[in-house]
N, C-alpha and C positions, 0 to 999 in steps of 0.2 A: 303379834307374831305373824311374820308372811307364812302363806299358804302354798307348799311346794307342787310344781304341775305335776300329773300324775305321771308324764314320761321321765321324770326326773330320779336318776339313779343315786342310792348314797353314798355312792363312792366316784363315781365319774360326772354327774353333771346331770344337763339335760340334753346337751351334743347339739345339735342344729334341729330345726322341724323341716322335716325333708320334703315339704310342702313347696318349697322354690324349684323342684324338678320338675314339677308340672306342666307342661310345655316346652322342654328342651328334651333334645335330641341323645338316647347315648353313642356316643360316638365311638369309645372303647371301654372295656372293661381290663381291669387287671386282678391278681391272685395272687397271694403267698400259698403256698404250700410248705409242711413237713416232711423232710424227706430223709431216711435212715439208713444205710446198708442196703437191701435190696427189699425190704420191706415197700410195698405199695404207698403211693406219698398219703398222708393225710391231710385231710381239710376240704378245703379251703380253709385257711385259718383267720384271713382277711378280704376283702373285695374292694376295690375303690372303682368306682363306677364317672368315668368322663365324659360330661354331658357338654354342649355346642358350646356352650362360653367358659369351656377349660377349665369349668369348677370339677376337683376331683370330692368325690362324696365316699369318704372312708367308712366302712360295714365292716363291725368285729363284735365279738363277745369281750366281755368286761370280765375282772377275778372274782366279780359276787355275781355272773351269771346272767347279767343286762346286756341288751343288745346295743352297743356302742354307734352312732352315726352323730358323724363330725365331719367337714371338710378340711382336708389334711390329701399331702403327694402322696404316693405309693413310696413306701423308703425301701432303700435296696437287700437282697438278702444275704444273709449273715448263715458263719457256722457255727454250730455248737460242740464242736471237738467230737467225745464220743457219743455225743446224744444227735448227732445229724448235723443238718442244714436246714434254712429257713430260704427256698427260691420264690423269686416274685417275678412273674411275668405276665404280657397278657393272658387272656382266656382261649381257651380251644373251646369244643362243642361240647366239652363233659361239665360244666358249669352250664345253669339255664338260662344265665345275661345272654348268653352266646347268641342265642336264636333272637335276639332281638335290638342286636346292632343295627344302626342307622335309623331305629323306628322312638316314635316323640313319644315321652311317659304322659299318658291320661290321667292317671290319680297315684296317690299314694292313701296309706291309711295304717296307722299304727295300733298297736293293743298295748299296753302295760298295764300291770299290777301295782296297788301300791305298797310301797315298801323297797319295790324290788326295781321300780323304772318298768323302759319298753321292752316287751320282751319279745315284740315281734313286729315285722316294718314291709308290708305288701304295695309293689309297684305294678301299677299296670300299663300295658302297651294294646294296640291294636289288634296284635296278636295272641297275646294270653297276659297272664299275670307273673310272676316271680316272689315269691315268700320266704324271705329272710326272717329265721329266729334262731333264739338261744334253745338248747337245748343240751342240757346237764354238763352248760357252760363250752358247747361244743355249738360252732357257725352253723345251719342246717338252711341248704337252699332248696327249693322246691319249685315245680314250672305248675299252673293251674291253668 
């Protein structure tokens, strides 16, 4: 019986080890958002993250609650009648990639549970850190 990695989710995978950003530059960041009536948008609901050799690094939550990273395009966003829209654009300063355009990722470093995969995926820059997880299956960013 093979032996599953511990960041290995079981329902999505094990997505990519985002250990190959380490040393490339992010060049931009993109975001979905939720957006409804006049309701404040939610999310971030996704993030792909565009480092110097045009690999996009897709960041989402999974339906069992795993932190999803996969390299995959930003796909375009979509309506959902009367439950909103789903827009995808770059990043402004309300997301914490922001502050760290044009600067080279020093490490990364993952947490996951098993049973459950990664459930959290920390990037660091020169200037601070960025902390992607799941929480109660909702994207939660965070600048350290």
């Amino acid at each position: 019986m093979e032996l599953k990695r511990k960041s290995e989710c079981a329902l999505h995978g094990v997505g990519v080890r985002p250990d190959y950003l380490v040393g490339r530059r992010l060049e931009q960041a993109v975001a979905s958002w939720h957006l409804h009536g006049s309701d404040a948008p939610s999310g971030p609901l996704d993030v792909w993250l565009i480092d110097s050799k045009a690999v996009a690094t897709h960041i989402t939550t999974g339906s069992d609650w795993c932190l999803i990273v996969e390299t995959s395009d930003p796909f375009a966003g979509y309506d959902m009648a009367e439950s909103g829209r789903v827009e995808v654009a770059p990043i402004s300063g309300e997301i914490p990639f922001a502050d760290h355009l044009g600067e080279t990722v020093l490490a990364v470093s993952e947490e996951s549970v098993p049973g459950s995969g990664r459930i959290a995926l920390e990037i660091t820059f020169d200037s601070g850190r960025v902390r992607c997880e799941t929480w109660s299956g909702d994207l939660r960013l965070s600048s350290k």
